[in-house]
N, C-alpha and C positions, 0 to 999 in steps of 0.2 A: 594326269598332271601335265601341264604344261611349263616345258623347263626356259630358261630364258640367260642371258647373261646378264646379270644386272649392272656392270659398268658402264653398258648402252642403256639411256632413256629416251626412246625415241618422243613418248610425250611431249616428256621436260625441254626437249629442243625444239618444237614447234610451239609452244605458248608460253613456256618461260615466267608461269606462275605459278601460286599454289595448286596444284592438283585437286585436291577439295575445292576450293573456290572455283576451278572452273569447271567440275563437274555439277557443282551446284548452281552457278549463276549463270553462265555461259554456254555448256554443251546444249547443241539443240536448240538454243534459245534465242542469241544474238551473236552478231557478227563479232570478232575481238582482232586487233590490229596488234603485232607486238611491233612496238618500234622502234626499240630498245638493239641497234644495230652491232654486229658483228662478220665481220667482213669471213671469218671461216667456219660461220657454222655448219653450213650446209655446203661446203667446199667439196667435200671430201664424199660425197653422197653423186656429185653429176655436174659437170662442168661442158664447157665447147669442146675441151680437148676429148670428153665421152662420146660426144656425135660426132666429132670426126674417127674415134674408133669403130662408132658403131655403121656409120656410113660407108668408109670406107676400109676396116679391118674386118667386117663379118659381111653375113649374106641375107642384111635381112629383106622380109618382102612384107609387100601393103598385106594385112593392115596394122603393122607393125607402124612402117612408119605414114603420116598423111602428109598432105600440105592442105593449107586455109588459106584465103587470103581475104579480105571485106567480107564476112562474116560466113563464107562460100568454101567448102571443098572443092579444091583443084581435082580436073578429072582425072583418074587413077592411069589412063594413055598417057600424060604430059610428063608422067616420070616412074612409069614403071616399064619393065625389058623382059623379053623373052630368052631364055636363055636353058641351054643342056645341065645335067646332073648325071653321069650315067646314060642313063639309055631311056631319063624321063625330061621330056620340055615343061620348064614351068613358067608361066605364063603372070607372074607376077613379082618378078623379081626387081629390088628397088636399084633404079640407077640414079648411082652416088652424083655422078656429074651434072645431070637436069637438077638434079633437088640442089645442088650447089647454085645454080644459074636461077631456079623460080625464087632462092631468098634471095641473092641478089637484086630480082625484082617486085620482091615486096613480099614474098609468102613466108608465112610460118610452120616452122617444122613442127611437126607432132610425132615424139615416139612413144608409143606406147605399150600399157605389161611390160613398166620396167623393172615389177616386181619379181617378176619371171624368170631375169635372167640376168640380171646386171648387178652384181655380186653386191657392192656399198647399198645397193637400195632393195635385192632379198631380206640384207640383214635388218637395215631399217624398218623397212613394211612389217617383215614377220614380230621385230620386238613391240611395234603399235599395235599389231594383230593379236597379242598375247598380253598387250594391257587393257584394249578395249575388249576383247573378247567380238570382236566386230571384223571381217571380211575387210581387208583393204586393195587397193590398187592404185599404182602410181603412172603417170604421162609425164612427160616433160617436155615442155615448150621452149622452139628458139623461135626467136623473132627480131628481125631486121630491124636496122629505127626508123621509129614510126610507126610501124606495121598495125593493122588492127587486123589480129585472127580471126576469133568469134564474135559477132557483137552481143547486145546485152540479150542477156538471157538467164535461166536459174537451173540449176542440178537438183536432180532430184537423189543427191547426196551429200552429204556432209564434205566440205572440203580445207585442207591444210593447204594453204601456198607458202610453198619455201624459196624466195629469190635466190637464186646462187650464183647467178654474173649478172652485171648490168644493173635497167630498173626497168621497171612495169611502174604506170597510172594507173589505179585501179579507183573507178565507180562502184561502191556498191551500196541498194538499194534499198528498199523496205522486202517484206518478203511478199510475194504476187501468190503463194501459194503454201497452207500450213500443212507442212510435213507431206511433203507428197513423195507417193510410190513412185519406183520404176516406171511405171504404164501413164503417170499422169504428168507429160509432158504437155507442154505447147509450144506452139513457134511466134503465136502472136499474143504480144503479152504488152501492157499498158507500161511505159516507162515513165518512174516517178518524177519529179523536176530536183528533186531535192536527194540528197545522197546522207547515206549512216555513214559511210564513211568513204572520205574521198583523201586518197594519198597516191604518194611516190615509195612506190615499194623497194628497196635499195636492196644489192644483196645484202644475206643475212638478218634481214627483217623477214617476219611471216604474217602470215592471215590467215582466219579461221573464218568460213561461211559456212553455216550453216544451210540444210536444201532449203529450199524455195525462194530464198533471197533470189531477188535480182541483182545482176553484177556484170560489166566488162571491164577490159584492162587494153589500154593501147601501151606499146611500145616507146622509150624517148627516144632522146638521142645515141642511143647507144645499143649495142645487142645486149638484147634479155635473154637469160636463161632463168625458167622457174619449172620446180614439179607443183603436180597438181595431186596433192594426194588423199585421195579417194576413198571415205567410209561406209562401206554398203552397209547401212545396217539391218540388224532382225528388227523386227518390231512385234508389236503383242500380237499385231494378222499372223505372223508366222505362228506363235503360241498357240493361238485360236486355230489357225490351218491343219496343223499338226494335231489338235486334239480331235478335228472334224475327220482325220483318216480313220479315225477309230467308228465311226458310224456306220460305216456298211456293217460290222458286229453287230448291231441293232435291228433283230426283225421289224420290228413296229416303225423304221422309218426306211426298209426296205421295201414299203408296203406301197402299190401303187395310187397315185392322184386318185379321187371319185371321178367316175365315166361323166363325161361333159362338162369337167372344173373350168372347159377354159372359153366355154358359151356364156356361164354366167358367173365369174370371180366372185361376186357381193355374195352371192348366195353360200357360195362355199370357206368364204370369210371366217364363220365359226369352227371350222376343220382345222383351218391353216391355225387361227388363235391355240387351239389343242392342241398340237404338236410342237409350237412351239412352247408351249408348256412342258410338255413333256421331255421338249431337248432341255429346257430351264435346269429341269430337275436331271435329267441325266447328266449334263453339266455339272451341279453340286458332286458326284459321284467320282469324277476325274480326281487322280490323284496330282497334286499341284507340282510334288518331287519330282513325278515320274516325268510328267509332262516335260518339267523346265529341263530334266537332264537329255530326256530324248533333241529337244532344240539345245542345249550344247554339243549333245553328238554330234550335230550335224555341222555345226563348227569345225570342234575338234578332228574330224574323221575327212575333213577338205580341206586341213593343212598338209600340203606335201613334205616331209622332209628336205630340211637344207643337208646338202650334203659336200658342200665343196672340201675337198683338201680327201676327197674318199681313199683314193689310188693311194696318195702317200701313207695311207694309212697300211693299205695291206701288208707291205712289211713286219710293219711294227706288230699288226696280228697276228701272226706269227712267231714273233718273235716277244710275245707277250709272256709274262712268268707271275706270279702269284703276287712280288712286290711289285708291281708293274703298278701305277696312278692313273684312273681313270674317272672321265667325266660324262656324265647325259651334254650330248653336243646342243648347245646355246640354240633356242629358237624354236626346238622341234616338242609336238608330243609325244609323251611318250604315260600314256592313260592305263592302268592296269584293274582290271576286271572279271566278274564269272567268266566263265565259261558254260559248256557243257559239261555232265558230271565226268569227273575226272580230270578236268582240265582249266586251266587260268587263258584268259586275254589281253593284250597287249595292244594297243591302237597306237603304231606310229604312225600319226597322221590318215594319209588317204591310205596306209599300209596296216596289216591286222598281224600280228605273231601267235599262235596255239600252242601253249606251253602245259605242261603237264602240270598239276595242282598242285603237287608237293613243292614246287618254285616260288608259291605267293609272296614265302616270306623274303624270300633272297629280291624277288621283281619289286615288292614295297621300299626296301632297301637302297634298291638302284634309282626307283620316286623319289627320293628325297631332295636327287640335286646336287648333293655333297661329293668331292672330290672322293674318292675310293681305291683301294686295292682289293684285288683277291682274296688276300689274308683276311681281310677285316671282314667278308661273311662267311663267320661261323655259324650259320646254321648249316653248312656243308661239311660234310665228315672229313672232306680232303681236300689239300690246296689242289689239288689236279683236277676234280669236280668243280671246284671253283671257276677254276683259270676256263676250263671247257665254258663256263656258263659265261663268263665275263665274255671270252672269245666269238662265244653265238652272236652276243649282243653287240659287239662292235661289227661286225664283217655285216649284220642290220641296217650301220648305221645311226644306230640309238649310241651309241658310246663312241669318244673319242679319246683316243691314247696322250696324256701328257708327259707319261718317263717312262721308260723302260728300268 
């Protein structure tokens, strides 16, 4: 199960229509402008005053953060420092003041995995990550006026732009490439004359491109701030990938090439025909369930738990009692499943828990999502059994304490 808070839509806040309609017309397929403006929607997610905390209140280093300037990464010497930690030098450590002085003169900041660690946009990314069932990652772009970062070019991802100070111009174009992977990039790519959609992205307007569109975005008059938020997605190569792990299981396509297949290909042409045959049919044999759940594992199982507010927690674990109100903390997995015999499975995320089998029913219980006490699972013979199991499951992570 994947538990979520549903107050947050992080969807609904990037295209601001019907959700069927733009799964059906729109994802994957065309570019979509919302332009239906609100100056705080995406306020509250990353602003100027963020990269000046992130700049100059933490420690971060390239390649957290970049700079671009005309369509060129600035060299990583022009604003990174060397500096102590202890008793190690690290040798890429970002200094606040150069990256202050290259926007100045024209560059664009890039910080990026602000999924990772930048509390407004964990929560965001993960509640999009548990609607699409899709890998996200977010960047955020400042940009001087005028500035041109990247020039045109296409991702080979799906992307959300959320204005959140300033405006961005943004070009974008027909698509130069359909649904392209990770690995099918290019740098020289024909640029259209004519543009799908050409506007002034104001904060709290968004855009939705789809991979391979072409698209740039200059800077105006004013400083931009926008995320760029990123859907890696699976596609059915993954499905097919994932079912091709199962092959080495196959003696008959363990079996090696005929001696000399690669002197004369035509000749051994009817070979190759036969076996592919024979995957045809071994294919028919895959189970389709098995398949598609092993490729949500692997979803499920590379979301880390959010965890902020944990410390404040341990108190309260403690101090936890049978009417104590508890919740599956907002965002995270919490997947329950076999085990080995005698024992049930738990997949918090990138985190696994082995529980003993008699807990399935009280572990489906806690799936549900529903606000909860101790009292309320009786399938335990005592509130003290309880409160220990509730207790396991908070100090996890999986549970968050709302009263004592």
């Amino acid at each position: 199960m994947l538990t979520r808070d549903r107050a947050v839509r992080a969807l609904d806040r990037c295209v601001r229509i019907d959700r069927r309609r733009f799964f059906e017309e729109i994802w994957s397929q065309r570019p979509l402008l919302v332009d239906r403006r609100d100056d705080a929607a995406f306020g509250d997610l990353f602003s100027l005053e963020s990269v000046d905390r992130i700049l100059s209140g933490t420690f971060p280093r390239r390649p957290a953060v970049r700079l671009v300037k005309d369509g060129a990464e600035l060299p990583p010497s022009s604003y990174v420092r060397t500096v102590s930690l202890g008793s190690e030098w690290l040798h890429d450590v970002i200094d606040a003041g150069r990256v202050y002085d290259a926007f100045q003169n024209g560059a664009t900041i890039v910080l990026q995995g602000l999924q990772r660690y930048w509390e407004p946009v964990v929560r965001f990314a993960r509640d999009l990550e548990l609607e699409l069932t899709h890998p996200v990652q977010v960047n955020a772009y400042v940009s001087p006026p005028g500035a041109r970062g990247l020039g045109v070019h296409y991702d080979t991802h799906d992307v959300f732009v959320l204005q959140t100070g300033g405006s961005k111009r943004w070009n974008v174009h027909e698509r130069a490439v359909d649904v392209p992977l990770p690995h099918q990039r290019s740098r020289t790519v024909p640029v259209p004359q004519e543009s799908v959609i050409e506007t002034e992205l104001l904060a709290g307007q968004s855009l939705y491109i789809p991979r391979g569109f072409l698209h740039e975005a200059i800077a105006t008059a004013q400083v931009s701030v926008h995320l760029t938020v990123g859907m890696l997605c699976y596609t059915w190569k993954d499905v097919f990938d994932e079912a091709f792990k199962d092959l080495e299981d196959v003696v008959e396509f363990r079996e090696a090439l005929p001696a000399g297949f690669a002197n004369d290909a035509e000749a051994h042409a009817p070979a190759v025909a036969a076996k592919l045959r024979a995957l045809a049919t071994w294919l028919e044999t895959r189970d389709p369930n098995a398949l598609g759940e092993r490729v949500a594992n692997r979803f499920r199982s590379s979301r880390a738990p959010v965890r902020f507010g944990q410390f404040e927690q341990l108190p309260l674990i403690e101090a936890l009692g049978a009417r104590s109100q508890v919740l599956l903390r907002p965002g995270n997995v919490f997947d329950v499943r076999g085990g080995d015999e005698g024992t049930i499975e738990v997949v918090l995320g990138d985190r696994k828990l082995v529980m003993p089998a008699p807990l399935e029913d009280a572990l489906r219980f806690v799936a549900r999502g529903e606000p909860f006490t101790p009292a309320d699972l009786e399938m335990f013979e005592d509130a003290e059994s309880a409160t220990a199991f509730v207790r396991r499951l908070a100090r996890e992570g999986a549970l968050e304490i709302l009263s004592l």
